[in-house]
C-alpha positions in Angstrom: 6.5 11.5 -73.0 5.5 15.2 -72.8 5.9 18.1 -70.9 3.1 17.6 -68.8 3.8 13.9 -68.2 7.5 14.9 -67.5 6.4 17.5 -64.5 4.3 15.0 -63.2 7.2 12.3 -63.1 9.4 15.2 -61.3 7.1 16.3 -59.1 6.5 12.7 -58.0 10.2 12.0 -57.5 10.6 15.1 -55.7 7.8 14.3 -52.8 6.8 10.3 -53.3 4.4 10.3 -50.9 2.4 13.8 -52.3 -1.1 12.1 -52.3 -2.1 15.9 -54.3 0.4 15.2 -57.4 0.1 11.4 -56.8 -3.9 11.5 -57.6 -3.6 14.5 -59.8 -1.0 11.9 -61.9 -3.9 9.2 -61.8 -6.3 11.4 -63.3 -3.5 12.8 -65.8 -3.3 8.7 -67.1 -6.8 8.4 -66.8 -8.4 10.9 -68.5 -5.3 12.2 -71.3 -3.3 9.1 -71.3 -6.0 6.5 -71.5 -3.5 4.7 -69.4 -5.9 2.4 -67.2 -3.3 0.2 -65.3 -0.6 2.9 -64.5 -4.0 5.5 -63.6 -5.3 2.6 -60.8 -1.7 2.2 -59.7 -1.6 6.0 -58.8 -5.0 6.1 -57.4 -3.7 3.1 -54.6 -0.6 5.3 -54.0 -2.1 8.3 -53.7 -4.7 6.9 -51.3 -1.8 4.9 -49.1 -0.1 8.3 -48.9 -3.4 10.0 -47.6 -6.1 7.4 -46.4 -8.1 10.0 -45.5 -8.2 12.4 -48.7 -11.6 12.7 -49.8 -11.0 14.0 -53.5 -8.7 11.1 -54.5 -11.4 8.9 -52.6 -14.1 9.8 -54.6 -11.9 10.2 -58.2 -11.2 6.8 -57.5 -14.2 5.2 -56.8 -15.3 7.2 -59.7 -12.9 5.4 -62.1 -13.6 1.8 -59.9 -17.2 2.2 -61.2 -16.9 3.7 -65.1 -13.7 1.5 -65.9 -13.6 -1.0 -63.8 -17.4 -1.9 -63.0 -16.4 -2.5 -59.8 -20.1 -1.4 -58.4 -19.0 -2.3 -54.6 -15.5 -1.1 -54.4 -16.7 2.0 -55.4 -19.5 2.3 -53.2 -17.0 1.7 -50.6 -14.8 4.4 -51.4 -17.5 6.9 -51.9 -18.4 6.3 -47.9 -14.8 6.6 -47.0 -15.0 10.2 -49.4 -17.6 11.7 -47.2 -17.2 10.2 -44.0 -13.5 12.2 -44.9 -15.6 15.6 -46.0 -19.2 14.8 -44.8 -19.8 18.7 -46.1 -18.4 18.0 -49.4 -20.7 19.3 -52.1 -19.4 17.9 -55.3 -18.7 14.4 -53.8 -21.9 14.2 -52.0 -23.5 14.7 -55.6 -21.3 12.4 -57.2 -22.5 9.5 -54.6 -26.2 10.4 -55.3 -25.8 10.0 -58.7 -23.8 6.7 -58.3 -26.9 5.8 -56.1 -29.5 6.7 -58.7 -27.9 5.5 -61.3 -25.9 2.0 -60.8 -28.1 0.9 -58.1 -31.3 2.3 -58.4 -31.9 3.2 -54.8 -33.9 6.9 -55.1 -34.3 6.6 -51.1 -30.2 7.0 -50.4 -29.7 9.4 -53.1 -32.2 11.5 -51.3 
């Protein structure tokens, strides 16, 4: 374990229910780690500890759709996202592109 992944673990056991550190840990053990399993696990706790967090939302249904091909989860969780932050800029363009892209619908990416 590194340094990072040691901060992580001590930040987690300091506030358990930290959805920031929580989905900032998923992406650590998605993206550096590689770590699929232990990255979805995060994800779900960091969105139980904040249903309503629109970052983790869309990182997640980001990772639903590129590693898990989960097409509808992911659409899902990309409505929750901006119905969270319906002025969200980056998110909005993420779901466009999920639109565009996976399902082919040019209309809704609109």
């Amino acid at each position: 374990m590194d340094q990072a992944e040691q901060m992580y673990q001590r930040a987690i056991t300091a506030d358990p229910t930290n959805a920031n550190i929580l989905g900032a840990y998923a992406t650590f053990l998605h993206i550096v780690r590689r770590d699929m399993g232990q990255a979805e696990q995060m994800y779900q706790r960091a969105i139980d500890a904040d249903p309503h967090h629109a970052n983790i939302l869309a990182s997640y249904a980001a990772f639903l759709h590129t590693v898990r091909g989960d097409m509808g989860q992911a659409e899902q969780l990309y409505q929750r996202a901006i119905d969270a932050d319906p002025h969200h800029a980056n998110i909005l363009g993420a779901y466009a592109t999920f639109l565009e892209n996976i399902r082919g619908d040019m209309g809704q990416a609109e």
